[in-house]
VEXDREN-2710 file (C-alpha; in Angstrom, 1 decimal):
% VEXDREN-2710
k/r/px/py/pz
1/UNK/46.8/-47.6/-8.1
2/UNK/46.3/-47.9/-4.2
3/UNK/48.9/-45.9/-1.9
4/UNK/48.3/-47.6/1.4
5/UNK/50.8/-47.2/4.7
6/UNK/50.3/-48.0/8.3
7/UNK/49.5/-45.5/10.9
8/UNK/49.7/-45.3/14.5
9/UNK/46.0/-45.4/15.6
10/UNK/43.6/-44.4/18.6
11/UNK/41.7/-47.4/20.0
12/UNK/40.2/-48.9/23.5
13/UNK/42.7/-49.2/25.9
14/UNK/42.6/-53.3/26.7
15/UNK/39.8/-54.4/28.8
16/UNK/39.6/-57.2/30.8
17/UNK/40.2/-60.8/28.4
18/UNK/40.5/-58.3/25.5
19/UNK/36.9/-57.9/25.1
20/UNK/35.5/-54.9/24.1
21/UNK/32.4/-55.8/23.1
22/UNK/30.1/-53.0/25.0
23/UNK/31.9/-50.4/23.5
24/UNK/31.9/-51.0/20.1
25/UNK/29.2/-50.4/17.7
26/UNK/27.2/-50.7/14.4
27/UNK/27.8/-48.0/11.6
28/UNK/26.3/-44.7/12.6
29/UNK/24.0/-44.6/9.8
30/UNK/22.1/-47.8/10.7
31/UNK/21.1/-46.6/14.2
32/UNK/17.6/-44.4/15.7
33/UNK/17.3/-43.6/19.0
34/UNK/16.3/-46.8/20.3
35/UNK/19.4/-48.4/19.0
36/UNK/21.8/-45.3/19.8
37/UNK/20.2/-45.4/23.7
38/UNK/20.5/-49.0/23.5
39/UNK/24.1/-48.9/23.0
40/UNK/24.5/-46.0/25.3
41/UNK/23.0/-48.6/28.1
42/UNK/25.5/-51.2/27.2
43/UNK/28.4/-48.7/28.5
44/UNK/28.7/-45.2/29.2
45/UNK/31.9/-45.1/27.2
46/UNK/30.2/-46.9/23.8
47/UNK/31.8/-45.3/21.2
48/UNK/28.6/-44.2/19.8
49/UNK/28.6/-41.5/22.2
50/UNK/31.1/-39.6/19.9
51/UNK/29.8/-41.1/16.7
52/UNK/26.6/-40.3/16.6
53/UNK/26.6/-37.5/18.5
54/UNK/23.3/-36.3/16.7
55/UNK/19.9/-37.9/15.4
56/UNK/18.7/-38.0/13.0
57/UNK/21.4/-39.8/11.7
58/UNK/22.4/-38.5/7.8
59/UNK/21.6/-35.1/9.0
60/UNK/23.4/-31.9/10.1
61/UNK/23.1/-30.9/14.1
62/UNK/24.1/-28.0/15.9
63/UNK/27.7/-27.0/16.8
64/UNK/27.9/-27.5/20.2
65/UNK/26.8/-31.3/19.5
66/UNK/29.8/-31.6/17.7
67/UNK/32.0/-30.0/20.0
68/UNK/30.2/-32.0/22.8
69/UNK/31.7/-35.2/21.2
70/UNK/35.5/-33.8/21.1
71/UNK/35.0/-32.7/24.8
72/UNK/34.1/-37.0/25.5
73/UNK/36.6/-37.8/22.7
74/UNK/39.8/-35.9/24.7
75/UNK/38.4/-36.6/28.1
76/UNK/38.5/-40.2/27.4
77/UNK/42.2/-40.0/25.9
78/UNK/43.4/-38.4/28.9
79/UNK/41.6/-41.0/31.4
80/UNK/42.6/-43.6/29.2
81/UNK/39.6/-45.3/28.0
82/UNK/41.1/-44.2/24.7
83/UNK/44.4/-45.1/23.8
84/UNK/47.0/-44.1/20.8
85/UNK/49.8/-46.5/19.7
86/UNK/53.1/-45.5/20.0
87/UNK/53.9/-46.6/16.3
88/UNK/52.8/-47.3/12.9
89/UNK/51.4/-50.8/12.3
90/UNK/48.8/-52.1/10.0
91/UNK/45.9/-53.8/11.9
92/UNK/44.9/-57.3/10.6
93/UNK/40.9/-57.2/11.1
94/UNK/38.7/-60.4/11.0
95/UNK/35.2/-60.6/11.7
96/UNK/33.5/-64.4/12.2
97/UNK/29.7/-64.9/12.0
98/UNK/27.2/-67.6/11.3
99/UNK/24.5/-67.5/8.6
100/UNK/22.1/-70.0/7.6
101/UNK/23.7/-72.6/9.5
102/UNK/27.0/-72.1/8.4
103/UNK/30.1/-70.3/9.8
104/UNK/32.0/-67.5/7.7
105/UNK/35.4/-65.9/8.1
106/UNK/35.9/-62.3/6.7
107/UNK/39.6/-61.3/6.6
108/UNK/41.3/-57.7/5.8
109/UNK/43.4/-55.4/7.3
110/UNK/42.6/-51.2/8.8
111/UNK/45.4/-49.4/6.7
112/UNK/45.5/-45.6/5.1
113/UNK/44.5/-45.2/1.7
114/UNK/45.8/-42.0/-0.1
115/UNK/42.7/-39.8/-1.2
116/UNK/42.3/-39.6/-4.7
117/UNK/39.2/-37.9/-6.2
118/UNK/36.6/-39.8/-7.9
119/UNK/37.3/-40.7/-11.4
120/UNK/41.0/-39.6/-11.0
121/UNK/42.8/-42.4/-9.3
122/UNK/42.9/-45.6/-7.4
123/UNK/39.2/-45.2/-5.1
124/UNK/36.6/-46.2/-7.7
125/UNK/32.7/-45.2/-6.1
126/UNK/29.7/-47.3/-7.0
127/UNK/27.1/-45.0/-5.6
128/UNK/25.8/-41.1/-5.5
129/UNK/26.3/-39.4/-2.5
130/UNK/24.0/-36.9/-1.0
131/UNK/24.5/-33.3/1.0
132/UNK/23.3/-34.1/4.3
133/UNK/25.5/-37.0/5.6
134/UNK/28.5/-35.0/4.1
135/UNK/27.4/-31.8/6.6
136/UNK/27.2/-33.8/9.1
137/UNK/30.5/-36.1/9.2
138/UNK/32.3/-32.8/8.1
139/UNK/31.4/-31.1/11.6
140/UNK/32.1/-34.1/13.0
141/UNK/35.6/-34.3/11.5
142/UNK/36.1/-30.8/12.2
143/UNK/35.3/-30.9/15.9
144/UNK/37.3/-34.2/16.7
145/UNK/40.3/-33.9/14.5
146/UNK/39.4/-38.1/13.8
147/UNK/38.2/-39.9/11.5
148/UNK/36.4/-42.4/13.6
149/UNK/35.4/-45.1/11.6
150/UNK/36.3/-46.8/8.5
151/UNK/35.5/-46.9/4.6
152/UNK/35.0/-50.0/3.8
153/UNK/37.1/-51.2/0.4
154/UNK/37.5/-53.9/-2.0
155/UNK/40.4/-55.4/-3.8
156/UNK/41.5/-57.7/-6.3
157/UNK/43.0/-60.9/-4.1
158/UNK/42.2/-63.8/-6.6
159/UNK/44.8/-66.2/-4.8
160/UNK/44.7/-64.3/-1.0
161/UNK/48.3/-63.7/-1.4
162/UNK/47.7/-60.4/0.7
163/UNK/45.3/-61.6/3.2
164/UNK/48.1/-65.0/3.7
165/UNK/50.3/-62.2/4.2
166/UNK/48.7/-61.0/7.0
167/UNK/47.0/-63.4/8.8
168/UNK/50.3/-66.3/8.8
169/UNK/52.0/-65.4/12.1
170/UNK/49.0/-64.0/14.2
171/UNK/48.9/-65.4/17.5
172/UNK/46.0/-63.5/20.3
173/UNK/44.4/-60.2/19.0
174/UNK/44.7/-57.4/20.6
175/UNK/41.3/-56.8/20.7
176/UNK/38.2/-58.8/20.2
177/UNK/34.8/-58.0/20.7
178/UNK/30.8/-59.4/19.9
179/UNK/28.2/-57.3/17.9
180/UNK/25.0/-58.3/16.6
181/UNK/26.6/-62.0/16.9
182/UNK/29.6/-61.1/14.9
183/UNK/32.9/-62.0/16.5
184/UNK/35.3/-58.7/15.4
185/UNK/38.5/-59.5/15.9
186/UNK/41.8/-56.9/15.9
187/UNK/45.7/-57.5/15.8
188/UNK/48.7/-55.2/14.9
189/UNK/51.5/-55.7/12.3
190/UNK/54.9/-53.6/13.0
191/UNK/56.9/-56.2/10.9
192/UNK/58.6/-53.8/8.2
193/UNK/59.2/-56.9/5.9
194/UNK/55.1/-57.9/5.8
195/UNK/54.2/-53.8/6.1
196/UNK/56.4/-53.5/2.6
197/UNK/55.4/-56.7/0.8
198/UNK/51.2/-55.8/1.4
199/UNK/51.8/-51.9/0.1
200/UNK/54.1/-53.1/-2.7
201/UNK/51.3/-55.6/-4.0
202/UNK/48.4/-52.9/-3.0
203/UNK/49.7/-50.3/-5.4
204/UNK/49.2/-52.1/-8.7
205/UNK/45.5/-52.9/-7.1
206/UNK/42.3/-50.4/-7.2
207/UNK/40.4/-50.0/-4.2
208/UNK/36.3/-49.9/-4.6
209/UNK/34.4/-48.5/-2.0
210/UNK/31.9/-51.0/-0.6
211/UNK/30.3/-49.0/2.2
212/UNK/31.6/-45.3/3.3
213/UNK/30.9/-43.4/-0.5
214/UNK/29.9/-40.6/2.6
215/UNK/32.7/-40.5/4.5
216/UNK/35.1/-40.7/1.8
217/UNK/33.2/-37.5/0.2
218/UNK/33.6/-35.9/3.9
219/UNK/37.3/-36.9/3.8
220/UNK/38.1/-35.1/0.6
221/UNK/36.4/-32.4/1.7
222/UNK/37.9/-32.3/5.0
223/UNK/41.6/-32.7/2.7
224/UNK/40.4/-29.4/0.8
225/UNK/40.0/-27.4/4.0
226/UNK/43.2/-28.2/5.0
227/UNK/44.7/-27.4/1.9
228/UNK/43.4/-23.6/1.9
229/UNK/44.0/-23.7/5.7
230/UNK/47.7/-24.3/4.8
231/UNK/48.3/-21.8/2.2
232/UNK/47.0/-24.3/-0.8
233/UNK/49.8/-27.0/-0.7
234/UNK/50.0/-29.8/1.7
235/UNK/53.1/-31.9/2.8
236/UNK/52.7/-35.4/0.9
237/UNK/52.5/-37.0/4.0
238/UNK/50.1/-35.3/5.4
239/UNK/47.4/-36.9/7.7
240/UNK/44.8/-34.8/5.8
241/UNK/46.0/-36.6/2.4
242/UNK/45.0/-40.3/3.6
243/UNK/41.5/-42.1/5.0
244/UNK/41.1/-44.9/6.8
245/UNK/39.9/-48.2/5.2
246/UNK/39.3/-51.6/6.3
247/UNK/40.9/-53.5/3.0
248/UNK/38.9/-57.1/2.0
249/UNK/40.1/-59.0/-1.2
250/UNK/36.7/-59.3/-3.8
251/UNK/37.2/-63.6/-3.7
252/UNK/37.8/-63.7/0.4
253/UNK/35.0/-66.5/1.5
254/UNK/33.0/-64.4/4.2
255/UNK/32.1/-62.1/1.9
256/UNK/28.8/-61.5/1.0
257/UNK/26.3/-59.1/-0.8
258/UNK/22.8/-58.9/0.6
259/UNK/20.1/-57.6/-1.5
260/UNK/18.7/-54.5/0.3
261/UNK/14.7/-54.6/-0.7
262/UNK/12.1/-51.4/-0.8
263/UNK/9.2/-50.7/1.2
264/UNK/6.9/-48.2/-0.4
265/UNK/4.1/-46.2/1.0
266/UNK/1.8/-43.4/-0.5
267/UNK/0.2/-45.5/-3.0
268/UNK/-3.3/-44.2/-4.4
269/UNK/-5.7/-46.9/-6.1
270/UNK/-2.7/-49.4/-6.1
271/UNK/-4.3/-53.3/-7.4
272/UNK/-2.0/-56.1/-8.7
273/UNK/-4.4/-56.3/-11.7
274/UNK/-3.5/-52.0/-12.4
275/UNK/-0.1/-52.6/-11.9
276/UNK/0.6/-55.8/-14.2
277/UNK/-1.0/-53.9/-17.4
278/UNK/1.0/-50.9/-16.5
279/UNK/4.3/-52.9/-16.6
280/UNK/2.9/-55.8/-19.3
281/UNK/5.8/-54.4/-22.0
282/UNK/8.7/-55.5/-20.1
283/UNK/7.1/-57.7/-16.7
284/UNK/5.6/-60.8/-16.4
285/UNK/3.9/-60.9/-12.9
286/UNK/3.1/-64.3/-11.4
287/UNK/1.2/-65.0/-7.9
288/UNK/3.4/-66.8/-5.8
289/UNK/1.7/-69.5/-3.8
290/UNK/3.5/-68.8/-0.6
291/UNK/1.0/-67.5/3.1
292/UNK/2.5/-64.7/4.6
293/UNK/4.8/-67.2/7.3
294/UNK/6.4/-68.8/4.3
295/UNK/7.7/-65.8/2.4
296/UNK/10.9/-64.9/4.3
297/UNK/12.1/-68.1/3.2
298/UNK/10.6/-67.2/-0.5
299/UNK/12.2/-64.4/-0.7
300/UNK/15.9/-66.0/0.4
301/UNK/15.3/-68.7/-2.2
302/UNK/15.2/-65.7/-5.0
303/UNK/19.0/-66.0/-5.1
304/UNK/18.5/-69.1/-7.0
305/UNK/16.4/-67.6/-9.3
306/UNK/17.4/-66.4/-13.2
307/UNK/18.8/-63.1/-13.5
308/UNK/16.3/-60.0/-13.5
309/UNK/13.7/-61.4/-11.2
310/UNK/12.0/-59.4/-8.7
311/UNK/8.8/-59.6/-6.1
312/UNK/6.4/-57.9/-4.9
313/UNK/4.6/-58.2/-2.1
314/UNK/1.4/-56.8/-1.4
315/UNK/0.6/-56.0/2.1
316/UNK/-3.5/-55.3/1.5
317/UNK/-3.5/-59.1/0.1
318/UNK/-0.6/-60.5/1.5
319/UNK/0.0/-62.2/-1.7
320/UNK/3.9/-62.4/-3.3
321/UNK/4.1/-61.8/-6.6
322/UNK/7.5/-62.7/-9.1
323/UNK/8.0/-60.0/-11.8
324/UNK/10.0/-61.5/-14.9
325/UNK/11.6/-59.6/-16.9
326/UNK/10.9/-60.3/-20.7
327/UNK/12.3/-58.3/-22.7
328/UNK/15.8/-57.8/-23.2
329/UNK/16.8/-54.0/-22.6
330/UNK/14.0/-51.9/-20.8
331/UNK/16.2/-49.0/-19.9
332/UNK/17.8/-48.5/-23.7
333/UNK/15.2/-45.9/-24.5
334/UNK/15.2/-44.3/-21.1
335/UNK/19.0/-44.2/-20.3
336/UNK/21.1/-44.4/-23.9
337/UNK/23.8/-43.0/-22.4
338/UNK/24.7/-45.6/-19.8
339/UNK/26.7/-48.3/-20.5
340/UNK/24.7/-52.2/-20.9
341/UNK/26.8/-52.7/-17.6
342/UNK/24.8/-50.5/-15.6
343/UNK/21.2/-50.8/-17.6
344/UNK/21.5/-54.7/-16.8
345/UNK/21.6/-53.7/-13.2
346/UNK/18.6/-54.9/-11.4
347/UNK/18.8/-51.6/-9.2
348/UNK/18.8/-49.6/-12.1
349/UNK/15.9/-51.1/-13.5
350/UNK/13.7/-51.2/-10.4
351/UNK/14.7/-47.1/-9.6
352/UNK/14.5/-45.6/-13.5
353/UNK/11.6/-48.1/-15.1
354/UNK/9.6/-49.7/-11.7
355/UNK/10.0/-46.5/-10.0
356/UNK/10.1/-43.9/-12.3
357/UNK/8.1/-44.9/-15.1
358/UNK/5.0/-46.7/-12.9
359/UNK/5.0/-46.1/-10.0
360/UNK/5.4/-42.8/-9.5
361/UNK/3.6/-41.3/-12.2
362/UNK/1.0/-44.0/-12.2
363/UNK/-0.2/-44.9/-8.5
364/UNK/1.4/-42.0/-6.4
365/UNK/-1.3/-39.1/-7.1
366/UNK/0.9/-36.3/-8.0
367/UNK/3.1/-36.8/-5.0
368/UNK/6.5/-38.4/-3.8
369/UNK/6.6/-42.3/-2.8
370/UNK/7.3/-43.1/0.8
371/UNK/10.6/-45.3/0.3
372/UNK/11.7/-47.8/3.0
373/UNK/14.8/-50.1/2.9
374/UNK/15.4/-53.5/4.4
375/UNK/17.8/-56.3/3.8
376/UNK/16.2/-58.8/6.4
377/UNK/13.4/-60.9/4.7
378/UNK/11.5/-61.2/7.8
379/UNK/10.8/-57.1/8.1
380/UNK/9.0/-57.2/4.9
381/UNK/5.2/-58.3/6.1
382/UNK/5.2/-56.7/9.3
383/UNK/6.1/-53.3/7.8
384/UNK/3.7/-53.3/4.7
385/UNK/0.4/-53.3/6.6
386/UNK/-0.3/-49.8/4.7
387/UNK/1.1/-47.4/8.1
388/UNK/3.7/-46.4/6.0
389/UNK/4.2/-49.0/3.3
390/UNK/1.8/-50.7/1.3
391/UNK/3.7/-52.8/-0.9
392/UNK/7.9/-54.3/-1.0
393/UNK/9.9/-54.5/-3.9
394/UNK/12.0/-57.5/-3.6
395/UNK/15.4/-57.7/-5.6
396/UNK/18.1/-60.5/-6.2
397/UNK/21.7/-59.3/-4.7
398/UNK/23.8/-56.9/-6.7
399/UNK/26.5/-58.8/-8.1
400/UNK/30.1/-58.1/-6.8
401/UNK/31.6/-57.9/-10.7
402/UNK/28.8/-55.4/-11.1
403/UNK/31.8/-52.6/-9.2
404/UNK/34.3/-53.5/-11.0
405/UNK/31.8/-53.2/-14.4
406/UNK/30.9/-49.9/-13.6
407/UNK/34.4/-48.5/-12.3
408/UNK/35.3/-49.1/-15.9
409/UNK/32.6/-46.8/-16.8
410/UNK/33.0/-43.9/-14.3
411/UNK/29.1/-44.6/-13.5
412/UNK/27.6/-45.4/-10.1
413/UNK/24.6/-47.2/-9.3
414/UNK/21.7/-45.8/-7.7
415/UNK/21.1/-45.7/-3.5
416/UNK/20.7/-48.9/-1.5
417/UNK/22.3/-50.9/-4.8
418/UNK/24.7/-53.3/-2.1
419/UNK/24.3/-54.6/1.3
420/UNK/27.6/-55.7/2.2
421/UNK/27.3/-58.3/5.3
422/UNK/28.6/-57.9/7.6
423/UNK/28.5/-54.5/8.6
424/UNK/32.1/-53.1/9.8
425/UNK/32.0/-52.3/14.2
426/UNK/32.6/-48.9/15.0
427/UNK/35.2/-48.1/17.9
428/UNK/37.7/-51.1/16.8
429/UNK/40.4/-48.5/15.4
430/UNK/40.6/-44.9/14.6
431/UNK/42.1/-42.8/12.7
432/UNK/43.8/-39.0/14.4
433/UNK/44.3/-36.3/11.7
434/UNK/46.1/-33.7/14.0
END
């Protein structure tokens, strides 16, 4: 099960109050130019400067603007923007935010997870990975000997006994700062007593990867390099052999799933009328009485819906439409060899029976869909107005026993399957491999 340790890690030197709010930022693989410039704006010395040291993001750049980030990288360690504990700890992490009028608490703790490959040990995936992110954080791991920000994982905590363990004797962090209105909030354990209890009850605990399947991939990758580089064995402790995670227990209260919805463009001779007899075997599709102002708040009120209900909406009508499902296994013909775990995802069926099987062979004229995601409700109408989407595909939220389903399995759900909320700041702690 999970090896975790503390490590001695490389963060902001204190600013003024603590706060390090302009420095800090969103996952690299959320951000354009407009928001990496943005950011860049904010401060010179945004850690995005290093992170994202290349656009687009989820694609390979050039050498030299990877080596370009370990040139800021080192000259900010020797000014001492950046700074690198002295020892060990393990870094209780909160992250406090408001949604839909009420106020949520996330608690877990930055700590090293041992690598383990997928399928052979304690890190269970729940989604594919693909080539070009991999390139990319690979150079970037190469260049700056740091793994700069964290996987995000999931544990079994059913009665918080690790995050109690954690968070009892806090006093000040020792670093806070405001993204996106999320407070992020960071302290530092060197108490051997608490360190030993939280990796004793870790290692009879999987980890799932939430968000980071990328730079997990780039991290065993980055282990295998070393490995040849040192003659095919490396030292058990290693810093090659370990990956930096925050760690959240599965049942902690400010943890929440969004459903991430599709946009999709290149639609030839697309009606409602063509599309409900193409999918009458296993959909009922129902207008929605809803004008375009009112269906950000239709959509939200889906979670209350029965299981297997989507939307559409159609952005040449700017109607809504719910799809039912009615019958009872859609997929069993097209996908025998999954388990009913994953064919009863509502992912799955959207990607192999609305995409695969209508969509695409039916309204797309012989050529790919344009695919767009978005988890905000209120992005959906003003991006389907046909420049490049045309309609939305609106899903319920993947739920969180659905990982721990599929871990049993070995199988991973299809891209975009979770939209874990909120997303982990970049620049609060990181990780130095040399």
């Amino acid at each position: 099960m999970a090896q975790i340790r503390p490590f001695a890690g490389v963060h902001y030197a204190k600013q003024p109050k603590g706060d390090i709010s302009s420095v800090i930022a969103p996952p690299y693989d959320v951000l354009d130019e407009a928001g990496r410039a943005a950011l860049r704006a904010r401060h010179p010395q945004n850690v995005v400067n290093i992170d994202l040291p290349y656009l687009p993001a989820k694609a390979a750049g050039p050498d030299e603007v990877y080596a370009s980030a370990n040139v800021t990288l080192n000259a900010w360690l020797r000014s001492g923007v950046l700074k690198k504990d002295s020892r060990p700890a393990l870094y209780p992490y909160a992250q406090n935010y408001e949604r839909s009028g009420r106020i949520f608490h996330r608690r877990g703790v930055i700590a090293l997870v041992r690598l383990s490959p997928f399928g052979q040990g304690q890190v269970v995936p729940h989604e594919q990975t693909y080539k070009g992110p991999i390139e990319d954080r690979l150079k970037l791991m190469r260049a700056t000997g740091m793994q700069l920000s964290p996987i995000f994982g999931l544990f079994s905590d059913p009665r918080n006994e690790i995050s109690n363990l954690l968070f009892q004797r806090l006093s000040k962090p020792k670093l806070s700062g405001t993204l996106d209105h999320v407070k992020n909030d960071l302290w530092s354990i060197i108490d051997a007593e608490v360190e030993n209890s939280v990796i004793d009850k870790m290692e009879s605990r999987p980890v799932y990867i939430a968000d980071g399947h990328h730079r997990y991939t780039t991290a065993l990758q980055y282990q295998e390099e070393a490995r040849q580089q040192a003659g095919g064995t490396l030292p058990p402790n290693h810093p090659a052999n370990f990956c930096m995670f925050v760690l959240v227990g599965m049942q902690d209260d400010g943890l929440q799933i969004l459903p991430t919805h599709r946009l999709i463009g290149g639609l030839e001779n697309f009606t409602i009328d063509a599309f409900r007899a193409a999918v009458a075997e296993h959909f009922e599709v129902i207008e929605h009485l809803a004008s375009p102002a009112q269906i950000p708040s239709a959509i939200e009120a889906m979670s209350d819906e029965s299981a297997h209900t989507f939307a559409l909406y159609d952005g040449t009508t700017q109607k809504l439409y719910t799809l039912r499902l009615t019958s009872n296994d859609p997929l069993k013909t097209l996908e025998p060899g999954q388990s009913q775990a994953w064919r009863s995802l509502d992912v799955a069926i959207l990607q192999r029976y609305l995409f695969d099987e209508v969509l695409q062979p039916k309204f797309a004229g012989g050529k790919e869909l344009t695919k767009g995601y978005t988890a905000d409700p209120k992005a959906i109408v003003p991006q389907t107005d046909g420049a490049p989407y045309q309609i939305a595909l609106i899903l319920r939220a993947t739920p969180l026993h659905a990982l721990e389903e599929l871990g049993k399995h070995g199988e991973v759900m299809p891209q975009k399957s979770t939209y874990f909320f909120p997303k982990l700041a970049t620049g609060m702690m990181m990780y130095p491999l040399k």
